[in-house]
Backbone bond lengths (Angstrom), bond angles and torsions (degrees), N, CA, C in turn:
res aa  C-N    CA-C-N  psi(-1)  N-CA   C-N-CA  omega(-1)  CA-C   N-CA-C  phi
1 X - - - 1.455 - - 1.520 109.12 -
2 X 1.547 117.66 148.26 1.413 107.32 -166.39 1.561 95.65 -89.19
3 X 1.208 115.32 173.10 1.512 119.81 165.72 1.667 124.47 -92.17
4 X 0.888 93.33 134.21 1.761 113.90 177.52 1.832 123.27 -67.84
5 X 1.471 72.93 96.72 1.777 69.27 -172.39 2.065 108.88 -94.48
6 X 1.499 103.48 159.89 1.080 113.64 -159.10 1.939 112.96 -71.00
7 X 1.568 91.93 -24.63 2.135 103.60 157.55 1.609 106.61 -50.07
8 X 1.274 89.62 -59.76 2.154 102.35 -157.93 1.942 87.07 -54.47
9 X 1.252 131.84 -26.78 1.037 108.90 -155.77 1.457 99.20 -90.61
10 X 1.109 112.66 -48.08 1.562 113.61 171.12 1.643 117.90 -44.91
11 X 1.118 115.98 -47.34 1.363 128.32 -176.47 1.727 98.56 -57.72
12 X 0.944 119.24 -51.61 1.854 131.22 169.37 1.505 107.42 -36.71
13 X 1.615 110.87 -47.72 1.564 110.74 -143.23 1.734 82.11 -90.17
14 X 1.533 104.31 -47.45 1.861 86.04 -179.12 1.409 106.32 -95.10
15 X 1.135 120.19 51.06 1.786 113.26 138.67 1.467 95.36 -115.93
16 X 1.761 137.25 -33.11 1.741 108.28 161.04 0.788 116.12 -81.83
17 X 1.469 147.66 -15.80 1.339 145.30 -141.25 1.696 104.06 -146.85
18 X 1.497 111.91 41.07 1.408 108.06 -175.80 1.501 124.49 -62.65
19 X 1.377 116.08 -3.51 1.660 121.65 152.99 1.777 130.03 -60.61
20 X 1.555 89.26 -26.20 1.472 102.14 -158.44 1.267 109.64 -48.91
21 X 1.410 134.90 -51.35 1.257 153.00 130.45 1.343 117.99 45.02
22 X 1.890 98.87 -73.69 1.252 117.02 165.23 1.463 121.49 -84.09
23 X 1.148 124.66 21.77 1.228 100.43 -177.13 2.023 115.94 124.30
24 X 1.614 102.93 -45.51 1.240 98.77 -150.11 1.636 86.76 -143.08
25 X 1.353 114.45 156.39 1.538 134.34 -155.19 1.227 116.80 -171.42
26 X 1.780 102.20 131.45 2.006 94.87 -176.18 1.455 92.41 -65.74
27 X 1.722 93.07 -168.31 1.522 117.64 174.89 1.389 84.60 -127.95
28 X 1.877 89.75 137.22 1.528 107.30 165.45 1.616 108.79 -158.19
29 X 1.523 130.54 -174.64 0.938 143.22 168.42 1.929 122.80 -34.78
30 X 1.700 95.73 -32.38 1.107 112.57 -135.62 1.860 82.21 -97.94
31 X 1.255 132.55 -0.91 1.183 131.83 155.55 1.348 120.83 -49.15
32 X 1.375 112.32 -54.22 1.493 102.82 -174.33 1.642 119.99 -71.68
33 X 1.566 123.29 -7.31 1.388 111.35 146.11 1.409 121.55 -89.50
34 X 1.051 125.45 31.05 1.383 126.15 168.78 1.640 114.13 -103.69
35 X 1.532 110.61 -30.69 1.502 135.80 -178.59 1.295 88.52 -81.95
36 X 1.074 135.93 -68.05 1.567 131.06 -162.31 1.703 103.84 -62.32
37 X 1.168 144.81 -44.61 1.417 173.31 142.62 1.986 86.54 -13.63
38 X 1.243 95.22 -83.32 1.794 100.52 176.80 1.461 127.13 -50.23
39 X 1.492 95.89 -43.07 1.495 82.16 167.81 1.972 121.79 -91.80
40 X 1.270 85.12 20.72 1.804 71.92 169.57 1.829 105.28 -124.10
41 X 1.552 102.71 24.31 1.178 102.81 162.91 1.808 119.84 -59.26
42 X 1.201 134.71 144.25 1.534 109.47 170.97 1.598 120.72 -78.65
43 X 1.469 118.18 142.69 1.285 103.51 -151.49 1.783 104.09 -71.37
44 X 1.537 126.98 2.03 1.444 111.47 -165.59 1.414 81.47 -77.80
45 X 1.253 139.38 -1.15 1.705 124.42 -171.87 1.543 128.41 -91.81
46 X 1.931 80.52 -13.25 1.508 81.55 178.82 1.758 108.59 -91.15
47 X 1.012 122.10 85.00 1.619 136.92 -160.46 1.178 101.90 -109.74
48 X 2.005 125.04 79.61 1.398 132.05 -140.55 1.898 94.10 -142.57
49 X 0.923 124.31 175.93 1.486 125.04 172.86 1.866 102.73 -87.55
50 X 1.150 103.58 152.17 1.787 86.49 178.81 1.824 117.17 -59.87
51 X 1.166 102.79 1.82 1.576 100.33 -160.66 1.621 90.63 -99.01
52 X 1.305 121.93 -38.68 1.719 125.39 168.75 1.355 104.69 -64.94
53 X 1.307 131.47 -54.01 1.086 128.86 171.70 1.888 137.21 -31.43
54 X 1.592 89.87 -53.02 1.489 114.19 157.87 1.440 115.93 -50.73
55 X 1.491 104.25 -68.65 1.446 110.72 -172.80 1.816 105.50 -56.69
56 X 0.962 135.94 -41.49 1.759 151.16 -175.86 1.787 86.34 -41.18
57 X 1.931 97.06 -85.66 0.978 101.65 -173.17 2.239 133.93 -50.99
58 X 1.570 99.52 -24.11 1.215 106.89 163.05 1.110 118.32 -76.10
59 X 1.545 136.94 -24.66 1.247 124.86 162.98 1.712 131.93 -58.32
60 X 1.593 88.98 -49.42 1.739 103.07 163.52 1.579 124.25 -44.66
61 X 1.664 113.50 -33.55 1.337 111.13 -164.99 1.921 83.53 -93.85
62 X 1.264 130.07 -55.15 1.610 101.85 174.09 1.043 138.95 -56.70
63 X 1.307 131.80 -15.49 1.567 128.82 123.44 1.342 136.95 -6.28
64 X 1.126 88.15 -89.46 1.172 114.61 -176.28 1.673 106.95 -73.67
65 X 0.888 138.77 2.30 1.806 148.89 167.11 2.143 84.92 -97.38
66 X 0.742 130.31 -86.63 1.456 138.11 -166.36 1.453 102.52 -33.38
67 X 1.670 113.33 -58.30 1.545 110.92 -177.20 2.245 99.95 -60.23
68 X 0.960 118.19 -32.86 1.533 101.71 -171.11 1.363 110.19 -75.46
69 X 1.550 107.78 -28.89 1.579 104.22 172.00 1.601 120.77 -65.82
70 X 1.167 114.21 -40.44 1.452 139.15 -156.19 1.875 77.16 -82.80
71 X 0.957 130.83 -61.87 1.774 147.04 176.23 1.835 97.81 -34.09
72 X 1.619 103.67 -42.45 1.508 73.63 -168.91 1.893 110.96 -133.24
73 X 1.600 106.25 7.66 1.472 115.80 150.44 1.464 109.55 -98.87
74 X 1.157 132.47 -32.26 1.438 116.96 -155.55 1.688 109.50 120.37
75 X 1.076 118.68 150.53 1.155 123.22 176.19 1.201 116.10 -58.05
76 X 0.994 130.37 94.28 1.883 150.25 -164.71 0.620 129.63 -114.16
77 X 1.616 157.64 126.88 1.433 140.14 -172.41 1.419 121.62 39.28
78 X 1.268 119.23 174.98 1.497 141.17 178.90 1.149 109.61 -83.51
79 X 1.560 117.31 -178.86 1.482 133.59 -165.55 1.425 98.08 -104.28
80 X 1.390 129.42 126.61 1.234 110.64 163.24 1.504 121.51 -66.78
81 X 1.677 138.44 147.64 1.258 143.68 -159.40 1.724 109.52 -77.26
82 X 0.644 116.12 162.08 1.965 113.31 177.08 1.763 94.45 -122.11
83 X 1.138 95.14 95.16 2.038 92.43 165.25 1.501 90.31 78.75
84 X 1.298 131.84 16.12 1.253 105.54 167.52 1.298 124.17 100.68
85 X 2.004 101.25 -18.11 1.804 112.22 173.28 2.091 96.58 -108.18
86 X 1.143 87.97 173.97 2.109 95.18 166.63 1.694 96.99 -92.74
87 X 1.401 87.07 123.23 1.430 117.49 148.15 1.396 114.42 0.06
88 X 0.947 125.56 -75.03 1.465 134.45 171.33 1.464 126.46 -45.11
89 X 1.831 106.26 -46.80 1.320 97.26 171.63 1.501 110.21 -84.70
90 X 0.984 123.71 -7.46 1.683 128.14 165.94 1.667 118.99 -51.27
91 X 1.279 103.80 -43.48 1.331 127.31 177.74 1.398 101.15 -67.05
92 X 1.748 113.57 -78.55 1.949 101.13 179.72 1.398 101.04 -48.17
93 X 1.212 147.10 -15.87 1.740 123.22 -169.84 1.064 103.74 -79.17
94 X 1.512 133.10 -21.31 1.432 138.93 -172.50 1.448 110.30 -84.17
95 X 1.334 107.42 -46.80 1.346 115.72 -153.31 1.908 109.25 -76.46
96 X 1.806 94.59 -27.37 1.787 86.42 170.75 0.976 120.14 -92.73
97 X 1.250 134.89 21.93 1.411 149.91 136.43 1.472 132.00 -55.71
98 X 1.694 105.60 -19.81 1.180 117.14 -161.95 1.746 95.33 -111.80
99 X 1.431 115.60 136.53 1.162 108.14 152.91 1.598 163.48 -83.56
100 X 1.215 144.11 -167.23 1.434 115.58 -179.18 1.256 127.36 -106.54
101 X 1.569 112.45 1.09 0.933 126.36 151.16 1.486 137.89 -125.96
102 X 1.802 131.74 177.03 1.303 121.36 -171.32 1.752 91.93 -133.19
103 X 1.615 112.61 155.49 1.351 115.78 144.00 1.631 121.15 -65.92
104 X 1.126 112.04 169.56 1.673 129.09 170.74 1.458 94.69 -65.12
105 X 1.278 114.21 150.12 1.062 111.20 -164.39 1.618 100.27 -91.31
106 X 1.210 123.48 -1.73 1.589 133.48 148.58 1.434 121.72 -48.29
107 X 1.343 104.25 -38.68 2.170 111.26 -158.96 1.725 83.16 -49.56
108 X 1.286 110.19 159.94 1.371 128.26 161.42 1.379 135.34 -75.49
109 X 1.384 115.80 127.44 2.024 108.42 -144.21 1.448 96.27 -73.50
110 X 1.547 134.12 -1.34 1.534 100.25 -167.88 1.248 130.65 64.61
111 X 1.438 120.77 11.62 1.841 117.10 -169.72 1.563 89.20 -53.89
112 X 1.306 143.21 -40.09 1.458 123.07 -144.28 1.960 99.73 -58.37
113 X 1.698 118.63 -44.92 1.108 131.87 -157.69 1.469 104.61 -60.16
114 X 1.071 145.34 105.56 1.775 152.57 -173.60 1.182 102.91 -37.91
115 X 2.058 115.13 -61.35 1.170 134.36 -144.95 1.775 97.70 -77.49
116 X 1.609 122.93 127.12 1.051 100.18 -179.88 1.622 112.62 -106.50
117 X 1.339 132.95 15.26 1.180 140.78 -174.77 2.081 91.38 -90.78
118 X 1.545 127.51 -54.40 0.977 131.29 164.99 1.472 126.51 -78.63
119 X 1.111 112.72 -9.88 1.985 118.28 147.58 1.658 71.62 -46.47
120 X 1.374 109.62 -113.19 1.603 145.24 -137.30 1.218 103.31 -37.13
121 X 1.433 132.42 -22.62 1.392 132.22 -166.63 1.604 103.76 -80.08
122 X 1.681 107.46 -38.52 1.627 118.88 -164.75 1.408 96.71 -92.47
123 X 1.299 127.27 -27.92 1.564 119.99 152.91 1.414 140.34 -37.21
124 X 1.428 94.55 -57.31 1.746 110.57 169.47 1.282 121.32 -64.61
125 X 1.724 110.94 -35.30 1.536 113.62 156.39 1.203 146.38 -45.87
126 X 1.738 97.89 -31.63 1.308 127.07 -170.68 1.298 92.91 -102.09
127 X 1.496 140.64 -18.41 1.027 109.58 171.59 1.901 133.06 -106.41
128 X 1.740 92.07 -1.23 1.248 123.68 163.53 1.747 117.57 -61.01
129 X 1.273 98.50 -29.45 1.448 112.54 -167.54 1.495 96.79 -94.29
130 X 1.274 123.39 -4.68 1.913 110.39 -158.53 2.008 75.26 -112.19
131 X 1.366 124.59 -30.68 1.748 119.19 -165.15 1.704 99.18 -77.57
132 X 1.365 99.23 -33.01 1.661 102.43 -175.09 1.433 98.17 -79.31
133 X 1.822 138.09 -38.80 1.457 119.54 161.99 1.106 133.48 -48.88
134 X 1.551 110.42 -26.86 1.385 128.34 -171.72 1.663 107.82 -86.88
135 X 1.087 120.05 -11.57 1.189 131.57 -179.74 1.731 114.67 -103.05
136 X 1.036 127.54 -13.08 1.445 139.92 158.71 1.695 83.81 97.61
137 X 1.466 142.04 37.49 0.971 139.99 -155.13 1.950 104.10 -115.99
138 X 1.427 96.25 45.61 2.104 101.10 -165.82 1.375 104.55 -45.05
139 X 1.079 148.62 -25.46 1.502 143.99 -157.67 1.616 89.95 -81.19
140 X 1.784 112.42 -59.79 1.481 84.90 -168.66 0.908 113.50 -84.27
141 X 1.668 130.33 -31.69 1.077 140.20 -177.15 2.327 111.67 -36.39
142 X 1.269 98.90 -44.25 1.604 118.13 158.12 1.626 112.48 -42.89
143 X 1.468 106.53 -97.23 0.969 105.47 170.10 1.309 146.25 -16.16
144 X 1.266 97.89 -74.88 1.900 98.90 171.76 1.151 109.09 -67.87
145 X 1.557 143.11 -31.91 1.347 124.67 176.42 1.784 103.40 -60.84
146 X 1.649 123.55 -41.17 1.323 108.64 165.23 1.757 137.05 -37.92
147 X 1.590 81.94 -42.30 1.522 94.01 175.33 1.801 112.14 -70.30
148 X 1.379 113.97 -42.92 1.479 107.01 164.57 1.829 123.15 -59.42
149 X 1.496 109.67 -24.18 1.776 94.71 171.28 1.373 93.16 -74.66
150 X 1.498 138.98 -55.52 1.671 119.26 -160.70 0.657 80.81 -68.54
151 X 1.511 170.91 164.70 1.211 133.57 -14.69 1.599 135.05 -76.34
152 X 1.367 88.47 -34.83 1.851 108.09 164.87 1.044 114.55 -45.13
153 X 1.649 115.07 -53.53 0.969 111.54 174.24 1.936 132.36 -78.79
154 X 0.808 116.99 -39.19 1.282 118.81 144.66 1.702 135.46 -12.12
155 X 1.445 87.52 -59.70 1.740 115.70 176.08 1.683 90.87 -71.05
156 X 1.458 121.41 -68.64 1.589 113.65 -167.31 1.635 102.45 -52.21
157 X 1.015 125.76 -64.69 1.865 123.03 -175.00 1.509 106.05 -48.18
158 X 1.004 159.25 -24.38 1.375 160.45 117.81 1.238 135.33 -30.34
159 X 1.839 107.16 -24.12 1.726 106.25 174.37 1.568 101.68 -107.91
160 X 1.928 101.20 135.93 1.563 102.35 174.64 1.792 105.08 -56.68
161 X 1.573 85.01 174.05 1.711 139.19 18.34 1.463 100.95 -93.76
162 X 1.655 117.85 32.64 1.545 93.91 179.46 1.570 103.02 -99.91
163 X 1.176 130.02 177.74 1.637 124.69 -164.77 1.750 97.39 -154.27
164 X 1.170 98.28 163.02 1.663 86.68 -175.36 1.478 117.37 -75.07
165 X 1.121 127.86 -19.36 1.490 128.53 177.75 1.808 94.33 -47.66
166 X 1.710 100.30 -59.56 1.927 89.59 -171.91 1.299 135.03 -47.30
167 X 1.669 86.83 -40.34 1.696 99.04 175.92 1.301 102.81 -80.74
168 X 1.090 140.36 -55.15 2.177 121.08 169.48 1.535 102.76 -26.06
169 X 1.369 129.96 -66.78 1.044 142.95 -175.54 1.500 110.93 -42.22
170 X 1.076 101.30 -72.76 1.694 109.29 164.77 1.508 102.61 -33.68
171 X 1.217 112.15 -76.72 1.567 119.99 -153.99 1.972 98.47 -53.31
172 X 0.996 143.21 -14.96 1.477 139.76 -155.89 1.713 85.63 -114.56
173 X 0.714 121.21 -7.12 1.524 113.78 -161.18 1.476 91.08 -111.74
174 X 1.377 118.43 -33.08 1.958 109.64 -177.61 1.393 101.37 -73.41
175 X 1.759 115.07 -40.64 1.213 122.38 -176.84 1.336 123.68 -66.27
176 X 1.236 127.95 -17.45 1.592 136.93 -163.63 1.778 80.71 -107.44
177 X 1.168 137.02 -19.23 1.599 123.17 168.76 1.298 119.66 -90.82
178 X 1.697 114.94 -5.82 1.271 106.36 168.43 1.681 106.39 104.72
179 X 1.223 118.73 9.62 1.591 106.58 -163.10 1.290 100.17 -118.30
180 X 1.455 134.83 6.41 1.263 118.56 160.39 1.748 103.92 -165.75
181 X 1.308 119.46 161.72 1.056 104.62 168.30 1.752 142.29 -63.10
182 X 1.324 139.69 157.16 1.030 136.80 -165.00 1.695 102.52 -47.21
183 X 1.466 144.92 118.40 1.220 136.86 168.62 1.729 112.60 -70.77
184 X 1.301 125.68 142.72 1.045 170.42 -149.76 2.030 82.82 -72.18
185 X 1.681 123.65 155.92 1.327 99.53 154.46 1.475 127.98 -75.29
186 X 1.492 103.65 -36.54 1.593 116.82 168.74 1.232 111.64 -60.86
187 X 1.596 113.21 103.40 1.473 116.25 153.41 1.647 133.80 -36.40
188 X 1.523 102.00 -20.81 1.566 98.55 177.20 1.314 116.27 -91.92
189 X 1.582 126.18 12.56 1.418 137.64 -152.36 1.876 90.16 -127.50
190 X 1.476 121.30 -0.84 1.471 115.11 -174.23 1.190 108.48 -68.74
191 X 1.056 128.23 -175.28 1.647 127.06 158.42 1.772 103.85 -139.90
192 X 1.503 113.81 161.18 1.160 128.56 -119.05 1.782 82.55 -74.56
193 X 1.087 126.08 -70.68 1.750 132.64 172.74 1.594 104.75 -11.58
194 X 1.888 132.51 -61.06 1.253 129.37 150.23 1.362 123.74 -26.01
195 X 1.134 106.24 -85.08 1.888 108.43 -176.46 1.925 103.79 -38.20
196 X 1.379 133.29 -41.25 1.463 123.27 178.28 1.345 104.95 -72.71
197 X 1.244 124.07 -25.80 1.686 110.39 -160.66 1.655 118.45 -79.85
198 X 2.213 89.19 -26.18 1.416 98.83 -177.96 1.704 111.76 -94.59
199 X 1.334 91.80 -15.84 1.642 95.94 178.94 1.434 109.30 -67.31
200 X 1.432 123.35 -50.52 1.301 130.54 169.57 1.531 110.26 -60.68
201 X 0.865 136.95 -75.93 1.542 111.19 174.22 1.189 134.88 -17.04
202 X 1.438 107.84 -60.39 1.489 121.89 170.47 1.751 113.88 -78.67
203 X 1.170 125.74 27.53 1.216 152.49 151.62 1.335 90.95 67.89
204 X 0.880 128.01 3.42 2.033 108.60 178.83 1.761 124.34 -62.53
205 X 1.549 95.88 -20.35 2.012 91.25 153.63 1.533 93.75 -124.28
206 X 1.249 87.77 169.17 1.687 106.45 176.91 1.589 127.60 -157.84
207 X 0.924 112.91 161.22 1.883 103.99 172.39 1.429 101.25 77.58
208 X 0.937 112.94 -145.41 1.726 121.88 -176.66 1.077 130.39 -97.25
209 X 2.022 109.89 22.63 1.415 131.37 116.00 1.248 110.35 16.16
210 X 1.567 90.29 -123.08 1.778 137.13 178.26 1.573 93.15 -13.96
211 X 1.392 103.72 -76.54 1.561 98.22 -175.51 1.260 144.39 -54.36
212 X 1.548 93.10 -8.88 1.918 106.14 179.28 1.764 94.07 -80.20
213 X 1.325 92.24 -45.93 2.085 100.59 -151.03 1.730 89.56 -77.84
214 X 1.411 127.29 -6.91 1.469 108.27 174.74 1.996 104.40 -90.06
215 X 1.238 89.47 -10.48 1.880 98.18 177.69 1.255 106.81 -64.10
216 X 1.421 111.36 -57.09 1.755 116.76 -178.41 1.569 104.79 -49.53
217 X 1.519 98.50 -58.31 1.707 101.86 -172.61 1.705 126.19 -46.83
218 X 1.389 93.32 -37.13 1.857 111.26 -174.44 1.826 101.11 -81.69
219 X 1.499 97.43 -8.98 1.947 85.51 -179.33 1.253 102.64 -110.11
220 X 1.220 111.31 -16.64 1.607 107.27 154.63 1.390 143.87 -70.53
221 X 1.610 114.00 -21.23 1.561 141.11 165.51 1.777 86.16 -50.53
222 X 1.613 110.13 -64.97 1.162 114.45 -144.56 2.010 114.39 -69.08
223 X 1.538 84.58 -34.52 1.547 55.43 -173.49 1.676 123.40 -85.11
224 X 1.281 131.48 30.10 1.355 146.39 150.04 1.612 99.61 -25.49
225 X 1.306 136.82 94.06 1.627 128.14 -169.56 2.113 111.58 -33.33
226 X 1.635 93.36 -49.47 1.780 99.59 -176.01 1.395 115.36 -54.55
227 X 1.498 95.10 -38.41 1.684 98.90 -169.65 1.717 101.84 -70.85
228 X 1.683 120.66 -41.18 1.053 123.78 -159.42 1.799 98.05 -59.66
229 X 1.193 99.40 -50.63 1.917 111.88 -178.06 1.136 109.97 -41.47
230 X 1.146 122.31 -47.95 1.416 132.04 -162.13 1.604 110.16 -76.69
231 X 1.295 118.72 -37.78 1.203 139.28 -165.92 1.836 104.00 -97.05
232 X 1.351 109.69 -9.53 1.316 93.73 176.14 1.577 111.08 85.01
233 X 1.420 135.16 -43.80 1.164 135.34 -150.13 1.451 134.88 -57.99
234 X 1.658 144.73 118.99 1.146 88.66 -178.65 1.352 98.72 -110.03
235 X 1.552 98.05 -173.61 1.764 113.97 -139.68 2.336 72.97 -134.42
């Protein structure tokens, strides 16, 4: 059976429930594949604040209380509201919150990172990158682990006690030695070769670091198709 992701379900509720959106949604038959649909989401997906979480799961149980009544008088009365919205749109408010994929439940949680929307983002990376290793799959398996150092790194040049004067400072000082090009002022405009040259300076990796995270970076130059041609390489 395929798995139920938390998009497909939304996408379901507004093709029956194309009000839901705003707020508000008939009642019909077509609820109880929407409940069944939700609950075979896997639960690492429902990745919600406890207070969405609550509301998700309180919507499901008035549902599902309404369909047994409605199941064994007849379609009778209304739905009672959850917070004041229908049930249904309670459910899409949760569900695009949630993403479509999970790490192994191994990947490493990141508690140090505050932010938990970018915890979870560099998680899934990290754990996208460990299914594609596990899969003999090096191209992506590369890649997205590249994409998990910029961001690490990114996040570290942004958390004190460093301040941007150091990292400007930093950044003119890798560049006046020749090891990368002049960086951008916007830190989010660097590219991945930058973020190692200034991170290492300012010592936040070290040892045989530098040399792993310039591996990702140099297999990422490469596989550009022109560059790859040119270079012979294979990828």
């Amino acid at each position: 059976m395929s798995q139920v992701m938390p998009s497909q379900v939304v996408q379901t509720i507004d093709e029956l429930f194309p009000h839901a959106a705003q707020g508000r949604a008939s009642h019909s038959p077509a609820m109880t594949g929407i409940i069944s649909l939700a609950k075979a989401i896997p639960p690492e997906l429902i990745s919600v604040s406890s207070n969405d979480y609550a509301d998700f799961v309180l919507a499901i149980s008035t549902i599902e209380y309404h369909l047994r009544v409605w199941q064994a008088r007849g379609n009778v009365g209304g739905m009672a509201p959850v917070k004041g919205m229908d049930a249904i749109s309670i459910i899409r408010q949760v569900l695009v919150k949630c993403p479509d994929e999970f790490p192994p439940s191994a990947t490493t949680e990141l508690i140090f990172i505050g932010d938990r929307e970018l915890r979870n983002s560099i998680r899934r990376d990290l754990g996208a990158a460990t299914r594609a290793f596990d899969n003999s799959e090096w191209k992506a398996a590369t890649v997205l682990a590249g994409a998990a150092i910029e961001a690490l790194l990114l996040w570290k040049l942004q958390e004190p006690p460093l301040d941007d004067n150091a990292v400007q400072f930093a950044a003119k000082a890798v560049t006046a030695a020749g090891k990368c090009e002049r960086p951008k002022p916007d830190l989010d405009r660097w590219n991945l070769d930058q973020y190692i040259e200034v991170a290492t300076h300012l010592d936040i990796i070290r040892g045989d670091t530098p040399s792993a995270a310039k591996l990702a970076q140099n297999f990422r130059n490469l596989i550009h198709p022109g560059r790859a041609a040119r270079l012979g390489a294979d990828l």
